[in-house]
C-alpha positions, -999 to +999 in steps of 0.1 A: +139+124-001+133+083+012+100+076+007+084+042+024+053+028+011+041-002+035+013-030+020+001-061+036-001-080-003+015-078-038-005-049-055-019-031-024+010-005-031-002+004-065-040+003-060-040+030-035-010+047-043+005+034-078+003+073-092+016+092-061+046+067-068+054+077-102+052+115-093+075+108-066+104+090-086+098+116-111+107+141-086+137+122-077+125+108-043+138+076-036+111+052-034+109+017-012+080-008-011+076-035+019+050-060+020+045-079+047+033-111+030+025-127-007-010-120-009-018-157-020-019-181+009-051-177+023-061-191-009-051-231+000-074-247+025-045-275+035-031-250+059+004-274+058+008-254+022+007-220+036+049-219+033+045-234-007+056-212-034+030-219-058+025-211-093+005-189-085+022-173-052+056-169-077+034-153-102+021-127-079+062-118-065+068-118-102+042-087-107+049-071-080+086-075-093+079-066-130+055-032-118+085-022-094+112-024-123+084-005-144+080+024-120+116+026-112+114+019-070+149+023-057+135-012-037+112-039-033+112-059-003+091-091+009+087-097+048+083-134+059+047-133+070+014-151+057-016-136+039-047-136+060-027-141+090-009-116+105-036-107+131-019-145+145+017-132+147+027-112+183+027-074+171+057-069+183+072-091+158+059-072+129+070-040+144+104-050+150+100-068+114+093-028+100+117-012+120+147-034+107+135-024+073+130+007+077+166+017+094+182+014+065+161+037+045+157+067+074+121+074+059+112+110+055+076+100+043+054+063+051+028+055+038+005+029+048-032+014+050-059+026+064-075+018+099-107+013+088-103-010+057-128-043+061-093-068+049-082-073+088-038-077+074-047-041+062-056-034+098-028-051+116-004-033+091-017+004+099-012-007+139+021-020+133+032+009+115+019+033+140+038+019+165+070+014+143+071+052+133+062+060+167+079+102+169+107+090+190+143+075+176+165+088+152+145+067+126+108+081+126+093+102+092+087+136+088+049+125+074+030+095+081+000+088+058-028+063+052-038+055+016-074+042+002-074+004-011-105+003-036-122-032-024-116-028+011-111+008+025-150+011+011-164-018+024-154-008+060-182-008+081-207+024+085-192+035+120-174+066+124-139+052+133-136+030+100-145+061+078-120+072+051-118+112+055-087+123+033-073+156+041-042+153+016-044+153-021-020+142-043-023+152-081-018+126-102-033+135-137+002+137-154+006+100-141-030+081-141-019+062-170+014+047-155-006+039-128-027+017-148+006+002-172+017-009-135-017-023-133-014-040-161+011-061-147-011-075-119-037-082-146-046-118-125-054-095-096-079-075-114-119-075-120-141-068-144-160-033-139-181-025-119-159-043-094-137-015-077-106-033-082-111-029-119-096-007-143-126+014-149-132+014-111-095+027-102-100+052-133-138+063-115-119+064-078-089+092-094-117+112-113-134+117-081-107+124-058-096+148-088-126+163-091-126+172-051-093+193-055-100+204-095-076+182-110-078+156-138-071+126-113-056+125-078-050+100-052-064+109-013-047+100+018-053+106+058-027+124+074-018+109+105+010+130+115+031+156+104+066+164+124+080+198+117+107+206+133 
């Protein structure tokens, strides 16, 4: 099975979904991650150096590198957009950007971000891929899911359409602690507790999920479709 997990930065694809990963290698799916920029440039105010690969833009592909050799994905690819500003590129660019990706691989699951997350590239990503995997072609999955990014999916705001219901459950006690060895590797990326994109926050958001389905840990997800056929 050709799984397809789709983040808008370096480290999106293990915070919401870094266990779900290993338990899919491990049951021999082959696993890709695309993201669609490097997570870093909305960092420089000179926006002439939004195209610079900086020290610290390198050292963020690096970890995103290093946790994809750790967790054994099949692939890691980088598409050529900036952080903070996809919501300026025509959509149709990223979808066709997604779609050349994605041919190659035949997806039989995506996953992606959620709607309602309050980081706006997390938006434009979930449109994009909605459109992209679109249940027409020879090239659109069997499931599409949204995953939870801690520091962003929960600081969507209090209106109905931005709230993250899960009604898939994946568990991942066997693999919470690979999760956070891949974590490990983005260790610039992470906070101190109680931030949510901490260690003891990502360890608090799989007890709770886990605790929802009886399970050690688990990762949640919205199921956006499901194609049987």
């Amino acid at each position: 099975m050709n799984v397809l997990i789709i983040g808008a930065h370096p480290d999106d694809e293990l915070l919401g979904i870094g266990g779900t990963i290993a338990r899919h290698v491990k049951n021999g799916d082959n696993v890709f991650v695309y993201l669609l920029t490097d997570g870093h440039t909305s960092r420089y105010r000179d926006n002439e150096k939004i195209a610079e690969r900086t020290p610290e833009v390198v050292a963020r592909i690096e970890s995103a590198k290093k946790a994809a050799e750790f967790l054994k994905i099949k692939e890691l690819g980088f598409a050529p957009f900036h952080d903070q500003r996809l919501d300026t590129v025509p959509m149709i660019e990223l979808v066709q950007d997604i779609e050349k990706y994605a041919s190659h691989i035949n997806p039989d699951i995506v996953y992606t971000h959620h709607r309602g997350d309050v980081n706006r590239d997390h938006q434009v990503t979930f449109s994009a891929c909605l459109t992209s995997f679109r249940s027409t072609g020879k090239h659109y999955p069997k499931r599409l899911l949204c995953y939870e990014t801690v520091s962003s999916t929960e600081w969507g705001g209090p209106f109905a359409e931005n709230y993250f219901m899960p009604n898939v459950f994946i568990d991942i006690s066997e693999f919470l602690e690979t999760k956070m060895q891949a974590l490990d590797l983005y260790r610039q990326e992470m906070r101190d507790f109680p931030h949510p994109r901490s260690m003891e926050g990502l360890r608090v958001s799989a007890k709770r999920w886990g605790g929802v389905i009886g399970a050690e840990a688990a990762e949640a997800f919205v199921l956006v479709r499901e194609v049987i056929m």
